[in-house]
C-alpha positions as CSV (number, residue, x, y, z in Angstrom):
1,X,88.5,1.7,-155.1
2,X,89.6,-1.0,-157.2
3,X,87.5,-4.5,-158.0
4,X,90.6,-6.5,-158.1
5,X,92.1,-8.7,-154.7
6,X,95.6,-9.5,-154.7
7,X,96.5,-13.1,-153.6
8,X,99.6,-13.9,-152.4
9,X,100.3,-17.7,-153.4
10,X,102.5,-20.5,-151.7
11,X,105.0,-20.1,-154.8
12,X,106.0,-16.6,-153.9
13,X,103.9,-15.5,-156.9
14,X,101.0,-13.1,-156.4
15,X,97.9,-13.3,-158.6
16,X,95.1,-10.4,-158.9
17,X,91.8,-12.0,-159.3
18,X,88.3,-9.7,-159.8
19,X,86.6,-9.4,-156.7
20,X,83.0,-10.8,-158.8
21,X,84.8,-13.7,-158.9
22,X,85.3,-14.7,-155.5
23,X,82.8,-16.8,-153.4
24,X,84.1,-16.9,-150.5
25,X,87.3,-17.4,-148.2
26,X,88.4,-20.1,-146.1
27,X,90.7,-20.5,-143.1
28,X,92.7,-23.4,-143.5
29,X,95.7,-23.7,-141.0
30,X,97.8,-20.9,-141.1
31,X,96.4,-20.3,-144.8
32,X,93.4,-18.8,-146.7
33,X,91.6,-20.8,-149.2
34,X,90.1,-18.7,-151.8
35,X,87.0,-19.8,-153.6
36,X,86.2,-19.2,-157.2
37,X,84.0,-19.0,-160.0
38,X,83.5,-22.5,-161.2
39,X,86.3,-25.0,-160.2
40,X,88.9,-22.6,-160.0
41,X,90.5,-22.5,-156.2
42,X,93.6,-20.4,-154.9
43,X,95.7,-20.8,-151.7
44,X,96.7,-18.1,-150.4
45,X,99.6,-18.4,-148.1
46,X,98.0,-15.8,-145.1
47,X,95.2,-15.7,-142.5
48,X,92.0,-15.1,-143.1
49,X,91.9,-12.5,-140.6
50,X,94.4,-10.4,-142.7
51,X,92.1,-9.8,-145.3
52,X,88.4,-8.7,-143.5
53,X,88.8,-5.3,-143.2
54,X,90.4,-4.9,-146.7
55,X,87.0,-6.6,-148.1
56,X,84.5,-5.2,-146.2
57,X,84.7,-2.6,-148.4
58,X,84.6,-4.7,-151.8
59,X,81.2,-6.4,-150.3
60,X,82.3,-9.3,-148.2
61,X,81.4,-10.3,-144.8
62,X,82.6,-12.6,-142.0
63,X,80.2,-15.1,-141.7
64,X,81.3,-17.6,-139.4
65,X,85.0,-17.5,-137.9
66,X,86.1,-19.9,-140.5
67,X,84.7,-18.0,-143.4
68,X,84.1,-14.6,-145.3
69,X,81.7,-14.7,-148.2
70,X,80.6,-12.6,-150.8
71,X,77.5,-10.9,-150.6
72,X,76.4,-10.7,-153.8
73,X,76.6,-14.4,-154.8
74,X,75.1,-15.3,-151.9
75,X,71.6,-17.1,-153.2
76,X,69.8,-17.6,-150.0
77,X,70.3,-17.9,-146.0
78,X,68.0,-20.6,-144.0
79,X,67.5,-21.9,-140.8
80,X,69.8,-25.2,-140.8
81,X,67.4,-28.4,-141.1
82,X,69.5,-30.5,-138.4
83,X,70.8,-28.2,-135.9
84,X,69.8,-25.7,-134.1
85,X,71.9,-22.9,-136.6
86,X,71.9,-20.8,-140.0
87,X,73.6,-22.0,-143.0
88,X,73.5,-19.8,-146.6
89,X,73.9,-21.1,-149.8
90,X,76.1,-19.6,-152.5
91,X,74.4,-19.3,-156.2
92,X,75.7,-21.3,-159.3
93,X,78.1,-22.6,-160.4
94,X,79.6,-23.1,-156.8
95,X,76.4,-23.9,-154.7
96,X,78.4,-24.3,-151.6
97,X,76.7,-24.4,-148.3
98,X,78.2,-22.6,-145.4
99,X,77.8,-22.4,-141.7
100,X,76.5,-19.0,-140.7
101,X,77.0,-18.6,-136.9
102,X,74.8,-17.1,-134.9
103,X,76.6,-14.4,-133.3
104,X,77.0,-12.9,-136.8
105,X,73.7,-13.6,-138.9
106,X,71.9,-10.0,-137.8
107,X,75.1,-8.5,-139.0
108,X,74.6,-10.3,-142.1
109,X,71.5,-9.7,-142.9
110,X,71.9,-5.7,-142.2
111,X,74.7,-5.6,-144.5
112,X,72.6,-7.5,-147.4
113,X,69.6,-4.8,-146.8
Protein backbone atom coordinates (compact mmCIF):
# COMPACT_ATOMS: atom_id res chain seq x y z
CA UNK A 1 0.00 0.00 0.00
CA UNK A 2 1.60 3.10 -0.86
CA UNK A 3 1.77 6.48 1.47
CA UNK A 4 1.56 8.70 -1.52
CA UNK A 5 -2.17 10.42 -2.87
CA UNK A 6 -2.30 11.41 -6.27
CA UNK A 7 -4.06 14.91 -6.90
CA UNK A 8 -5.37 15.66 -9.93
CA UNK A 9 -5.02 19.64 -10.43
CA UNK A 10 -7.17 22.22 -12.42
CA UNK A 11 -4.05 22.52 -14.94
CA UNK A 12 -4.38 19.04 -16.10
CA UNK A 13 -1.26 18.34 -14.15
CA UNK A 14 -1.29 15.65 -11.35
CA UNK A 15 0.82 16.01 -8.23
CA UNK A 16 1.61 13.03 -5.66
CA UNK A 17 1.81 14.46 -2.22
CA UNK A 18 2.68 12.03 1.08
CA UNK A 19 -0.36 11.01 2.73
CA UNK A 20 1.48 12.49 6.38
CA UNK A 21 1.17 15.49 4.86
CA UNK A 22 -2.37 15.92 4.37
CA UNK A 23 -4.77 17.45 7.01
CA UNK A 24 -7.74 17.20 5.66
CA UNK A 25 -10.07 17.52 2.50
CA UNK A 26 -12.62 19.87 1.64
CA UNK A 27 -15.66 19.94 -0.68
CA UNK A 28 -15.74 23.00 -2.51
CA UNK A 29 -18.25 23.05 -5.50
CA UNK A 30 -17.68 20.50 -7.79
CA UNK A 31 -13.95 20.40 -6.37
CA UNK A 32 -11.81 19.07 -3.49
CA UNK A 33 -9.67 21.36 -1.55
CA UNK A 34 -6.78 19.54 -0.11
CA UNK A 35 -5.21 20.74 3.06
CA UNK A 36 -1.54 20.68 3.78
CA UNK A 37 1.25 20.85 6.06
CA UNK A 38 1.90 24.45 6.77
CA UNK A 39 0.47 26.91 4.12
CA UNK A 40 0.64 24.72 1.34
CA UNK A 41 -3.09 24.08 -0.25
CA UNK A 42 -4.02 22.03 -3.45
CA UNK A 43 -7.20 22.05 -5.63
CA UNK A 44 -8.07 19.25 -6.80
CA UNK A 45 -10.35 19.31 -9.69
CA UNK A 46 -12.90 16.14 -8.33
CA UNK A 47 -15.47 15.42 -5.57
CA UNK A 48 -14.74 14.69 -2.34
CA UNK A 49 -16.75 11.74 -2.47
CA UNK A 50 -14.29 10.15 -5.12
CA UNK A 51 -11.61 9.86 -2.84
CA UNK A 52 -13.17 8.21 0.73
CA UNK A 53 -12.96 4.89 0.14
CA UNK A 54 -9.46 5.21 -1.49
CA UNK A 55 -8.29 6.86 2.03
CA UNK A 56 -9.91 4.94 4.44
CA UNK A 57 -7.34 2.79 4.09
CA UNK A 58 -4.33 5.43 4.32
CA UNK A 59 -6.05 6.60 7.78
CA UNK A 60 -8.71 9.20 6.95
CA UNK A 61 -12.15 9.54 7.86
CA UNK A 62 -15.31 11.42 6.77
CA UNK A 63 -16.04 13.62 9.34
CA UNK A 64 -18.72 15.78 8.42
CA UNK A 65 -20.20 15.70 4.79
CA UNK A 66 -18.08 18.56 3.88
CA UNK A 67 -14.90 17.04 5.10
CA UNK A 68 -12.45 14.04 5.45
CA UNK A 69 -9.57 14.48 7.96
CA UNK A 70 -6.65 12.73 8.91
CA UNK A 71 -6.56 10.81 11.87
CA UNK A 72 -3.32 11.14 12.96
CA UNK A 73 -3.01 14.92 13.07
CA UNK A 74 -6.01 15.21 14.61
CA UNK A 75 -5.04 16.91 18.23
CA UNK A 76 -8.26 16.74 20.04
CA UNK A 77 -12.29 16.35 19.47
CA UNK A 78 -14.69 18.51 21.98
CA UNK A 79 -18.09 19.20 22.56
CA UNK A 80 -18.62 22.64 20.46
CA UNK A 81 -18.85 25.62 23.13
CA UNK A 82 -21.90 27.36 21.08
CA UNK A 83 -24.00 24.83 19.70
CA UNK A 84 -25.25 21.93 20.45
CA UNK A 85 -22.39 19.75 18.16
CA UNK A 86 -18.69 18.36 18.08
CA UNK A 87 -15.96 20.10 16.42
CA UNK A 88 -12.03 18.56 16.39
CA UNK A 89 -9.04 20.40 16.20
CA UNK A 90 -6.12 19.58 13.87
CA UNK A 91 -2.46 19.77 15.61
CA UNK A 92 0.23 22.39 14.43
CA UNK A 93 1.07 24.03 12.19
CA UNK A 94 -2.50 23.99 10.71
CA UNK A 95 -4.74 24.23 13.88
CA UNK A 96 -7.91 24.24 11.97
CA UNK A 97 -11.17 23.60 13.55
CA UNK A 98 -13.67 21.47 11.92
CA UNK A 99 -17.32 20.61 12.32
CA UNK A 100 -17.71 17.01 13.35
CA UNK A 101 -21.34 16.04 12.75
CA UNK A 102 -23.03 14.07 14.83
CA UNK A 103 -24.20 11.25 12.86
CA UNK A 104 -20.48 10.36 12.36
CA UNK A 105 -18.56 11.19 15.71
CA UNK A 106 -18.94 7.37 17.30
CA UNK A 107 -17.58 6.25 13.94
CA UNK A 108 -14.80 8.57 14.59
CA UNK A 109 -13.88 7.86 17.69
CA UNK A 110 -13.86 3.85 17.01
CA UNK A 111 -11.63 4.30 14.22
CA UNK A 112 -9.13 6.57 16.48
CA UNK A 113 -9.19 3.61 19.24
Amino acid sequence: MSDRILLHLPNDTYEAVDSSDVYYFEAVGHNTRVRLRGRRRRTDVRQLGKFESKLLRKGFFRIHRSYLVNISRIRFIRRRKDADGWELRLEPPVNTVLPVSRQRLRGLLRSMD
